[in-house]
C-alpha distance (Angstrom), angle and dihedral (degrees) to the residues before:
residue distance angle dihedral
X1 . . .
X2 3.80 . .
X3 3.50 128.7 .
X4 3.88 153.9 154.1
X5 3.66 128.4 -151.0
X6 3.80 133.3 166.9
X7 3.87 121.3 -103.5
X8 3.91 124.9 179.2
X9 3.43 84.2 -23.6
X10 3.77 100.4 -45.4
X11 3.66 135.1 110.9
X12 3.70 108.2 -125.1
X13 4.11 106.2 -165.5
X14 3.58 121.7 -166.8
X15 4.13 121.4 -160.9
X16 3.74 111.5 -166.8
X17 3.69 99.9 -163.8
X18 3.92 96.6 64.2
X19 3.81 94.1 23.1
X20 3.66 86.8 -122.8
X21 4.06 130.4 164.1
X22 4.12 123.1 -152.4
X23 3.11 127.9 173.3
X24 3.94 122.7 -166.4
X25 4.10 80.0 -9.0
X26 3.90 102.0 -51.3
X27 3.47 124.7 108.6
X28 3.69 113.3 -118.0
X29 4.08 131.4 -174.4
X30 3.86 127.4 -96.4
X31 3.36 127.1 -109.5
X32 3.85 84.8 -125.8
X33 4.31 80.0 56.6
X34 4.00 93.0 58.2
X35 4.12 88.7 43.0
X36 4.07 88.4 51.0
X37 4.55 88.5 60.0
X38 4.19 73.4 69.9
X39 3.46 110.6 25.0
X40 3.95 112.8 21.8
X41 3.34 110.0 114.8
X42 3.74 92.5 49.6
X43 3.61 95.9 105.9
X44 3.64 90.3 45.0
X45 3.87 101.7 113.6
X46 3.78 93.4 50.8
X47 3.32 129.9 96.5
X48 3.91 121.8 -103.0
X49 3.94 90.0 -132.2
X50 3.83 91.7 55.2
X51 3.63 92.3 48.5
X52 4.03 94.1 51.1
X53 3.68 80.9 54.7
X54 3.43 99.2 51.4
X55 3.52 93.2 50.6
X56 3.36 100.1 49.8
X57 4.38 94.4 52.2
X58 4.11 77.0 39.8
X59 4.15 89.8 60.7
X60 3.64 88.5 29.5
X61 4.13 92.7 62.2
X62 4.07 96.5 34.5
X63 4.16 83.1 52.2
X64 3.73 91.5 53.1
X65 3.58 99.9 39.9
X66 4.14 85.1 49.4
X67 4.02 86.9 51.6
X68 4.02 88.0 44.9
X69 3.92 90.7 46.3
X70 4.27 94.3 49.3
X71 3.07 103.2 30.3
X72 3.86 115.7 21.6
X73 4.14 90.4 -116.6
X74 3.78 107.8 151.0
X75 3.56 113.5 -157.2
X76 3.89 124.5 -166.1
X77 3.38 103.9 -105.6
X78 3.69 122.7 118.0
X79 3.88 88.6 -128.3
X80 3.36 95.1 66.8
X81 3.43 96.9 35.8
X82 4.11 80.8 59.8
X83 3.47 90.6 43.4
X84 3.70 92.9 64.9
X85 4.02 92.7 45.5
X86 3.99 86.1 56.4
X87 4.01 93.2 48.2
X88 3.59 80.9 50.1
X89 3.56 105.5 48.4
X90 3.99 98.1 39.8
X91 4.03 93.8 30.6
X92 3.69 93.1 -135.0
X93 3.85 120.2 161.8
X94 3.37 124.5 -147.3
X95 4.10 112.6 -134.1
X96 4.16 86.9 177.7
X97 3.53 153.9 -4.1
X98 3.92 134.7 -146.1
X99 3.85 89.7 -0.2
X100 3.72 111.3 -179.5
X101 4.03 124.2 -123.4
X102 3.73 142.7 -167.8
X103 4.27 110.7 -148.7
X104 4.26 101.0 -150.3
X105 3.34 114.7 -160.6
X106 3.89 107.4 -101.8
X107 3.92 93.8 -123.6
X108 3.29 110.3 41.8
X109 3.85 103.6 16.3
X110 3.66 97.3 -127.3
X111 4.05 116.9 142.2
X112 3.80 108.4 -102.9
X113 3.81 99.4 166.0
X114 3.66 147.2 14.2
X115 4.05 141.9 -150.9
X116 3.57 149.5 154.9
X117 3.97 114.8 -122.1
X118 3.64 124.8 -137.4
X119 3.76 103.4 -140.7
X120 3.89 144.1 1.6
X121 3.87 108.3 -157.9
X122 3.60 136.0 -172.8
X123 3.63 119.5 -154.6
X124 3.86 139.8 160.8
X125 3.93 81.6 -0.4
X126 3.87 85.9 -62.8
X127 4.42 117.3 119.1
X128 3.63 107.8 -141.2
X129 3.96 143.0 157.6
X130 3.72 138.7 -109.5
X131 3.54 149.4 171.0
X132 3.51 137.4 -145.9
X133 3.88 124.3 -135.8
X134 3.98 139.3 177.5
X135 3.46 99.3 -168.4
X136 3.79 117.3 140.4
X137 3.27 79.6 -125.9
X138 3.66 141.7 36.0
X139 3.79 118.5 -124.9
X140 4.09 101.5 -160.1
X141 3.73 82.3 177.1
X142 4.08 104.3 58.1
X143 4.49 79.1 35.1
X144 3.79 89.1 64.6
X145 3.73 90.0 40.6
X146 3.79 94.0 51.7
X147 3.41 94.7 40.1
X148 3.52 106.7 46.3
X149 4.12 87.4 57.3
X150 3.96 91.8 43.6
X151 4.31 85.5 50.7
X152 4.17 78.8 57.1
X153 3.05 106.5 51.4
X154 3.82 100.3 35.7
X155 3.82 85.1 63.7
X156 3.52 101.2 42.9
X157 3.81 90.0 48.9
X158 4.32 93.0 44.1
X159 3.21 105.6 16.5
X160 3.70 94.3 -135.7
X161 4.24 120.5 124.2
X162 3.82 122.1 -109.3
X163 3.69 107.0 -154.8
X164 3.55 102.0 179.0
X165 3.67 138.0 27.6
X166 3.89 133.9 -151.3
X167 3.71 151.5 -175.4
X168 3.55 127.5 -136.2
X169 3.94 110.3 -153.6
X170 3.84 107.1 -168.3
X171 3.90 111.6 165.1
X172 4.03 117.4 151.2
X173 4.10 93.0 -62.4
X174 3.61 100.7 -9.2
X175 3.42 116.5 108.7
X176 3.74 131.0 170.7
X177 3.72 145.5 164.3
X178 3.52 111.0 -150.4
X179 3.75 140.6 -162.4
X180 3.53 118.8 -128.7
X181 3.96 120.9 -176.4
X182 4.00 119.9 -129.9
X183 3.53 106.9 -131.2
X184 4.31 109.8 157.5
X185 3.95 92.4 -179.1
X186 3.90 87.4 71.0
X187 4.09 99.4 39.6
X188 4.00 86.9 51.9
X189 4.39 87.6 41.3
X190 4.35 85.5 62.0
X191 3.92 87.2 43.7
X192 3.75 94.4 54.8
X193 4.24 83.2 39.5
X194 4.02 86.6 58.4
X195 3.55 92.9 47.4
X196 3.57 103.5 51.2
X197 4.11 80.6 38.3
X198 3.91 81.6 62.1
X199 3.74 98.2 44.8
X200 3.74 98.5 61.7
């Protein structure tokens, strides 16, 4: 679904059919683009039919755990079924879901990047982030990656703390809750790696 909303006093537009990010009318990366200087060719190996599939069931499951979130819609899947039994067992609440974000660059505050965030939590009193995967199996690694930049961004574009990040492994019957640590030096270390990337 396209969109545009205002953030900091920019208009972040979002065009679903190319996947493409402007803000104020030019076209800026992904956050998934500055994660792929590290991580791009691991998908690679698989086959381009699988990964259409993937997606799809991926989309599928963040749509119905959206529609669960707002309006209290369960769907049949087991991933939202799981979903639930997480919310339930760590008492999390979720304040938002796919939340868009501009990444400024931290000297000059310019927008580099842009995303949409899974989920805004609250828990024990504390605001945090998380993300929702259905890999078959969890990469911690690209998680801290992703996270660390979304944790950015999110405060530069609100203003408001995340003290805690998570990931949400959903796959079939798995379901997990998973700690993620914050560290900024390393989210800012891939965006200086994507820049020099760029540069050559």
């Amino acid at each position: 679904m396209n969109y545009r909303v205002m953030i900091q006093g920019y208009e972040l537009e979002f065009l679903e059919g190319s996947h493409t990010y402007l803000v104020d009318g030019v076209i800026v990366p992904s956050i998934t683009q500055i994660l792929q200087v590290r991580f791009g060719k691991k998908y690679d190996r698989v086959r381009k039919e699988t990964l259409q599939r993937a997606a799809e069931h991926g989309t599928a499951v963040h749509d119905a755990i959206e529609a669960y979130c707002k309006t209290g819609h369960e769907s049949p899947i087991p991933e939202v079924r799981n979903f639930k039994f997480l919310q339930s067992r760590y008492g999390f609440e979720v304040l938002a879901n796919e939340v868009p974000v501009i990444l400024f660059d931290r000297k000059d505050d310019e927008p580099i990047a842009a995303g949409r965030l899974d989920l805004v939590l609250r828990m024990d009193g504390k605001i945090g982030g998380a993300d929702i995967k259905r890999t078959s199996v969890l990469d911690k690694d690209y998680l801290a990656y992703q996270l660390n930049l979304y944790r950015i961004a999110y405060q530069q574009s609100y203003g408001q703390e995340w003290e805690f990040l998570r990931g949400v492994h959903l796959r079939d019957e798995v379901r997990k809750f998973v700690r993620i640590p914050i560290a900024e030096d390393l989210a800012w270390e891939l965006v200086d790696e994507w820049r020099n990337n760029e540069h050559q």
